[in-house]
N, C-alpha and C positions, 0 to 999 in steps of 0.2 A: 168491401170493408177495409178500413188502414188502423193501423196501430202506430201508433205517438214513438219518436225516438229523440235522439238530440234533433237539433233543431236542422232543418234543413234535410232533414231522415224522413222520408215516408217509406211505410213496408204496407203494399200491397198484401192484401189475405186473400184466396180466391174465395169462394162461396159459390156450393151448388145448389139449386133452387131444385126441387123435385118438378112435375107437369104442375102438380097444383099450387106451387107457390111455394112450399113451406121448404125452410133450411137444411141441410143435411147436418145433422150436429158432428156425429161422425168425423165427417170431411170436415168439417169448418173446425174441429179440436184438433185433426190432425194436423190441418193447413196450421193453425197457430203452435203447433209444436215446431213444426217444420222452419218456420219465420222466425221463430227466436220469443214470438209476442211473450209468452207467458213470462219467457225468465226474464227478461230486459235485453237481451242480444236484437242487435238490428242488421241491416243489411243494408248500406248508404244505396239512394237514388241522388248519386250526384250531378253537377248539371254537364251536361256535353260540351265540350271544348270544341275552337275550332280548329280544322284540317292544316296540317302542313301546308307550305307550298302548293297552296292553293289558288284559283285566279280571284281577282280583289276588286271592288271598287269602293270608293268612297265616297257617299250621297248625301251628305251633311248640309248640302245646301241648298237641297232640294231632292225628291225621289224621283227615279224617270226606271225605266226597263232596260234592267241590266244586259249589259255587251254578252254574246260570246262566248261563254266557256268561264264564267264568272259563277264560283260558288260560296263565294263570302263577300256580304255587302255591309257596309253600317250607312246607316240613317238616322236623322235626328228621332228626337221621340217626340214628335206631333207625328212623324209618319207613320205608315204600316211598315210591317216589316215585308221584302217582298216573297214571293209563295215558290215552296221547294227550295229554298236559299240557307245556309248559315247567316241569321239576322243578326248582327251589331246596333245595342240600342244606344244613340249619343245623347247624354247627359250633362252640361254644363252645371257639375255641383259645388264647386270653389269658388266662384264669381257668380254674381248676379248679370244677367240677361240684360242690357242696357234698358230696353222697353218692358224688364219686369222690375226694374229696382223699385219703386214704389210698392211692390206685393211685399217686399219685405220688410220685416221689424227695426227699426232703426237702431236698434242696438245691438244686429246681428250684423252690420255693415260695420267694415274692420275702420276704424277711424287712427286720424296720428294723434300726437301729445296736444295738438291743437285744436281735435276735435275734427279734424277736417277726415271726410269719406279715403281710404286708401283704394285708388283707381289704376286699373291694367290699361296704360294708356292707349296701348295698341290697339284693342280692342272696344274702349270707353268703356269697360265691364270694372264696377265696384268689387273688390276682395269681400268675401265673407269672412264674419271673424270665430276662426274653430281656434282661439287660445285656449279657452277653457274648457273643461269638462263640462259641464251646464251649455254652455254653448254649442259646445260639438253636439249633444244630443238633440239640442232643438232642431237644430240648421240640420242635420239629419233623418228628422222624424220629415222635415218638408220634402228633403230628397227620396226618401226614400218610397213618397206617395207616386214620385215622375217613376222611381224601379218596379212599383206596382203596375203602373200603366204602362209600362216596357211588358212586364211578363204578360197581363191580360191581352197586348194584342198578338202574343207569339214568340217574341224575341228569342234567341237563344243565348243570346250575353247581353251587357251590358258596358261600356268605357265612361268613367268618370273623368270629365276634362278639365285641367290647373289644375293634376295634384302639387306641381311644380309652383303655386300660387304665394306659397314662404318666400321662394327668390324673387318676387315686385313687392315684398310687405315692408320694405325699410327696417327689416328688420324686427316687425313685429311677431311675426308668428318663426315659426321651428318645422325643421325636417322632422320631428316626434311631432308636433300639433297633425301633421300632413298624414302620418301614419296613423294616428293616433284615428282622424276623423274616417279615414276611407276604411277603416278596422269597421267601421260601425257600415258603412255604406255595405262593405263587403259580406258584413254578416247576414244583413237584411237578403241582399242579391239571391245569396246560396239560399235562402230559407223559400226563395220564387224559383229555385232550377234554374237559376240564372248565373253563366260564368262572367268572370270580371278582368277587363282588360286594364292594365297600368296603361295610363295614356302619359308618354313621354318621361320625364324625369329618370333619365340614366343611372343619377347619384342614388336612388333611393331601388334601386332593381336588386341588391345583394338586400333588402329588408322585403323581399315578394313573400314568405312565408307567414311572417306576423303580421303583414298587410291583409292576407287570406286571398290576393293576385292568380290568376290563371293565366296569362298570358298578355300578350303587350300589344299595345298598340302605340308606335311608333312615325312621327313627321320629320321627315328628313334625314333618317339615321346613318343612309350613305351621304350626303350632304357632310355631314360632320363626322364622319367615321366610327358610329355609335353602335351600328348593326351587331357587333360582336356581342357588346354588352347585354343585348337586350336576349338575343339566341342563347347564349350560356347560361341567363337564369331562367329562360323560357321554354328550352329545349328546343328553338325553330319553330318555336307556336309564337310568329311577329307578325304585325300586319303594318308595312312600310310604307307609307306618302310621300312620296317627294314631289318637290313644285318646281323644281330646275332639272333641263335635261343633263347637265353636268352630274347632280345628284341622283336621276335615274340610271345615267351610265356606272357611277360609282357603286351603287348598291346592288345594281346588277353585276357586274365584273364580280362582287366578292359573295352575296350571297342570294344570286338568282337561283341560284339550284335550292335553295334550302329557305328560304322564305319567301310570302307573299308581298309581294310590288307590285305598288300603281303609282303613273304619273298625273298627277291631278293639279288643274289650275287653282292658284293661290283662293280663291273667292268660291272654289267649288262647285263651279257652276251648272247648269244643267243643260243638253244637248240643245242647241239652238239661239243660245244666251253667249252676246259678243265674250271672247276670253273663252268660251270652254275646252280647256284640254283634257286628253284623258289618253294614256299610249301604257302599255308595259313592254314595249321594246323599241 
C-alpha cells in the first residue's frame, strides 16, 4: 500500500496478509500511524545520487560493456541502462535532434526576427524556443515522456543537455528562460526517483537550488579551469569529460582525488570504431 505526499514522496505502508489472505487491520492502522499517513506527515523516498569519486564512463554514442572498475556510466536514452551500474539517462532537451526536427511543432523551434530557425551550428541541432511560459510547458510535457522512458528502463538519474542553449540564441532567450524550463524538466525527474544532472553551464551552477539540480555533469572542466565551480555547488558529486589529454592531466592534477574523470574521444565512440579513446590516467 502507499500513501500520496507532495510530489515526488511516496510512503510505503507495510501490510500483513494473514494465511488466508485477509488484512491485519490492526497492523495496517498501526503501520499508518507510524508513516505519518493519517496526519499528512511524510517521509521523502528521494532519488539516489551518484557516488563521489567514482570510476566514470561516458557512452552517449553508443553502449558497449563497461571497462574495469567503472561504477557510473551515462548512455543515451534509446539505450538500456547497463545492469549493477549507477545509470546516467542522456537527454538532448534544449535542441532538437537534427534527424528529429520535423517531430517538432514549428513554433516550438526558436526562430530570429526574420523568421528564420535559430541553429547550434556545431552541432546542426535547432534551439527550442522555452521564452515563454506556454512554451516551456509544452516543449516539456514532450521531454519529459524521453524522463519517463529513462526511469521505465531503470536509470538512476537523468542530464538534460544545452541548458547553456540562451548563449547560441542571439540573444533570444535568457539565463531565467534556461532556469525557468529545466525547473519543470526537474520537477517531473524527481516525481520518477530520478536525480538530475546540470550538464555544463558554469554561470548558472550558484542557481542549482531553484533549478532543483543534484549534481553535475561536466565536459572539459579541467580543459577550462571550471572543476572548482561545479564541486562547490555540487559537493564533489561531478562527473568530468574531457577530450584532450592536456585537459585530462589538468583535471586530474587539481581534482582527481575528489571527482570522477574520463578521457573520452570527442565523437564518443565505441571500442572498435576508428578515433575511440577512453583513459582516466
Amino acid at each position: 500500500m502507499t500513501c500520496s505526499g507532495p510530489p515526488g514522496w511516496i510512503i510505503r505502508v507495510p501490510t500483513e496478509t494473514s494465511p488466508r489472505g485477509g488484512s491485519r487491520a490492526v497492523l495496517l492502522a498501526l503501520a499508518l500511524l507510524l508513516t505519518g499517513c493519517g496526519s499528512g506527515s511524510a517521509t521523502p523516498e528521494g532519488p539516489q545520487l551518484p557516488p563521489r569519486h567514482a570510476g566514470f564512463d561516458y557512452q552517449i554514442g553508443g553502449a558497449y560493456p563497461p571497462p574495469a572498475g567503472v561504477r557510473v556510466v551515462t548512455r543515451d536514452r534509446a539505450d538500456s541502462p547497463a545492469e549493477g551500474l549507477y545509470n546516467v539517462c542522456y537527454v538532448n532537451a534544449f535542441q532538437a535532434q537534427p534527424q528529429e526536427r520535423a517531430d517538432w511543432p514549428a513554433d516550438l523551434l526558436l526562430r530570429d526576427r526574420a523568421g528564420k530557425v535559430v541553429i547550434d551550428e556545431d552541432w546542426d541541432e535547432p534551439l527550442l524556443d522555452i521564452g515563454t511560459p506556454a512554451k516551456r510547458k509544452r516543449i516539456a510535457d514532450r521531454v519529459n515522456r524521453w524522463t519517463d522512458g529513462c526511469a521505465d528502463k531503470g536509470y538512476d538519474a537523468v542530464e538534460f543537455d544545452n541548458y547553456d542553449s540562451y548563449t547560441r540564441s542571439r540573444h533570444l532567450l535568457t539565463p531565467a528562460d534556461a532556469t525557468a524550463f529545466m525547473r519543470l524538466l526537474t520537477r517531473h525527474a524527481h516525481t520518477r526517483h530520478l536525480a538530475v544532472g546540470q550538464k555544463n553551464t558554469p554561470e548558472l551552477a550558484g542557481k542549482r537550488e531553484g533549478a532543483g539540480l543534484d549534481f553535475a555533469v561536466a565536459e572539459e572542466c579541467g580543459q577550462y579551469d571550471e572543476c572548482g565551480t561545479y564541486a562547490r555547488a555540487y559537493d564533489d558529486r561531478v562527473l568530468d569529460i574531457e577530450y584532450t589529454d592536456v585537459g585530462l592531466r589538468k583535471a586530474l592534477a587539481g581534482w582527481g582525488a575528489r571527482l570522477s574523470i574520463v578521457r573520452r574521444d570527442l565523437d564518443v565512440s565505441t571500442p572498435g570504431e576508428a578515433g575511440y579513446v577512453r583513459r582516466t590516467g
